[in-house]
N, C-alpha and C positions, 0 to 999 in steps of 0.2 A: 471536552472532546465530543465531536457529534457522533451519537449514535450511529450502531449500523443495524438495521433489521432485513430490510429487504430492497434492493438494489437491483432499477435495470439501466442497461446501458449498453450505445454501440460498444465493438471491438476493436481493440488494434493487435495486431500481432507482429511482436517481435519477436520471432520463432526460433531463438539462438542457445544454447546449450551453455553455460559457465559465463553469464552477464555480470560481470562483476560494478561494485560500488564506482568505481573509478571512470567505468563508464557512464553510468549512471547519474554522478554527477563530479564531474573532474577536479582535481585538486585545487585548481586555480583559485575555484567560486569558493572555499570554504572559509572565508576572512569575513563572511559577513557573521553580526551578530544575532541576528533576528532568523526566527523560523521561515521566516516568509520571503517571497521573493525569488526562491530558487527553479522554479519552475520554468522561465525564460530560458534556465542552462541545462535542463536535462536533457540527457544523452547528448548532448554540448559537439561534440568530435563527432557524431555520426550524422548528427542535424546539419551541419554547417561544414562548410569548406574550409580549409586553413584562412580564407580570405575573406570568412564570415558569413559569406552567402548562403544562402537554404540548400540543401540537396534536395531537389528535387525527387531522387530512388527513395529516399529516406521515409517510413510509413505514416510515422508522425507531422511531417510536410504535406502527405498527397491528400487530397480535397475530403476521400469518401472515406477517412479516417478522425478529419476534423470531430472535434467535439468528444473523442473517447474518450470514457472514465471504466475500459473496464483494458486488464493489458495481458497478453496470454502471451507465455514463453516457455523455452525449454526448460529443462531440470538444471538445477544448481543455482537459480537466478539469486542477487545479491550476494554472490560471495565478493571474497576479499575482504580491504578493511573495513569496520564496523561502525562506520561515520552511518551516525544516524540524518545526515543530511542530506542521504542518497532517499529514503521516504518521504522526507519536507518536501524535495524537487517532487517526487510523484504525485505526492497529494495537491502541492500546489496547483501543477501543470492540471490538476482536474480527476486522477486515478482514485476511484474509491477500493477498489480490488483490482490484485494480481495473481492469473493461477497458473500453478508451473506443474509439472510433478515432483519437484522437488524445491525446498530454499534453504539459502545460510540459514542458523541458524537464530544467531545475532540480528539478521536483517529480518528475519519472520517477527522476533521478537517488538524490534524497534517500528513494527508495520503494525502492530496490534496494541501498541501505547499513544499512537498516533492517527489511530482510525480507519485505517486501514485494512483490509478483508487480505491476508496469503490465502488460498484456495489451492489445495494440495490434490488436485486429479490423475489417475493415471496417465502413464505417455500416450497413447494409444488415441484417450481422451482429451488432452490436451494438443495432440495434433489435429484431432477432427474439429474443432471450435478453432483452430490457426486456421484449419483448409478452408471453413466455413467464412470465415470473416474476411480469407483474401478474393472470394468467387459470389460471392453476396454481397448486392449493393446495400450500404447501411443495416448491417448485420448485429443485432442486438441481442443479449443477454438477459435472465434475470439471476441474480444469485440473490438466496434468498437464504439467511444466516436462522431465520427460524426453526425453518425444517431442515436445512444447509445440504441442501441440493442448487445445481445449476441448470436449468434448462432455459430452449429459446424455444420460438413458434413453428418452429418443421421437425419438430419431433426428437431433437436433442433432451437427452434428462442424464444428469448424473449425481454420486451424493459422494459429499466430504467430510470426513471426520477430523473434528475439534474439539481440542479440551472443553470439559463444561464452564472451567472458571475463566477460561479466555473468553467463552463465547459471551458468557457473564456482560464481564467488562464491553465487548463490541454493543452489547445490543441495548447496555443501560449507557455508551459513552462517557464509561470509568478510566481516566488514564490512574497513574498513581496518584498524585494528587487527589482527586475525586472519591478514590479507594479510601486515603487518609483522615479527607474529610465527611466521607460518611460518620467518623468515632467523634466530631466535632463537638458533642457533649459530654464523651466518656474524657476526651481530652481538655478540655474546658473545667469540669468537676475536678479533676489531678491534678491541675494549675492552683486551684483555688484551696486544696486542702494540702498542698506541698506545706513540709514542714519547714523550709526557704521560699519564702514569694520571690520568682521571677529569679532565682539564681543562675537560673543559665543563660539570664540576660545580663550577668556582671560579667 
């Protein structure tokens, strides 16, 4: 998992309240096998027209959004079901952080095993970075997971609180696995003095 320390990036703002998984990546695209790939289909329904075409209104379409990797929304983002395939589409599409004032829980979860920065700011505060980013041409961020404050260059600053063992993981790029394989000699040594070799390979 690539590390997260400190991250800047334009904004897009999708400014909506109770964004659920379903939109975020619709049921159709979930038959593929592979993590990757799903990025082409996020927000699928709102990008495109029944007839496939771009929308044009749609934030992720318009020109001076091009290129964001940072996505700011209302409270509640990723609820609904727990398809961790609704973060694969984010991260693919290029998101390295989302700050809402609030997220599922499940989804904050499955964002932080996948490298992904949830960024938990007040409303207040997360409307002023949406306002900023739709009235500012090329409107950049830094979040910085060290000190875990967000600020930009006209005098925005705010700070977010995260667990110490999550930020851990973010900032050494530990998903579980990684975590497992840290003990890769204490578990190695327990293989080798079991009193059945490899029995739980029979």
């Amino acid at each position: 998992m690539k590390p997260f320390t400190i991250h800047r990036g334009r904004v897009a703002p999708i400014y909506r309240a109770n964004i659920d998984t379903d939109q975020i990546i619709p049921k159709q695209f979930l038959k593929r096998i592979e993590r990757t790939g799903f990025g082409e289909f996020l927000f699928n329904d709102w990008r495109k027209s029944p007839e496939g075409l771009p929308n044009p209104d749609f934030v992720l379409n318009q020109p001076k959004y091009s290129g964001g990797s940072i996505l700011v929304a209302d409270k509640n983002f990723g609820c609904g079901s727990s398809r961790e395939h609704a973060v694969w589409a984010l991260a693919d599409f290029g998101f390295r952080a989302v700050i809402a004032p609030s997220f599922a829980d499940i989804f904050a979860n499955n964002c932080v095993k996948n490298g992904v920065l949830p960024v938990v700011l007040r409303e207040d505060e997360t409307a002023e970075i949406a306002r900023r980013s739709s009235e500012i041409e090329n409107y950049t961020l830094t979040v910085d997971l060290e000190t875990c404050a967000v600020h930009d260059s006209a005098g925005f600053k705010a700070q977010f609180a995260i667990d110490e063992f999550t930020r851990h993981c973010l900032l050494e790029g530990l998903d579980d696995i990684g975590l497992t394989l840290q003990h890769a000699a204490a578990i190695d040594a327990y293989e080798a003095h079991h009193p059945i070799p490899a029995a739980w390979n029979r």
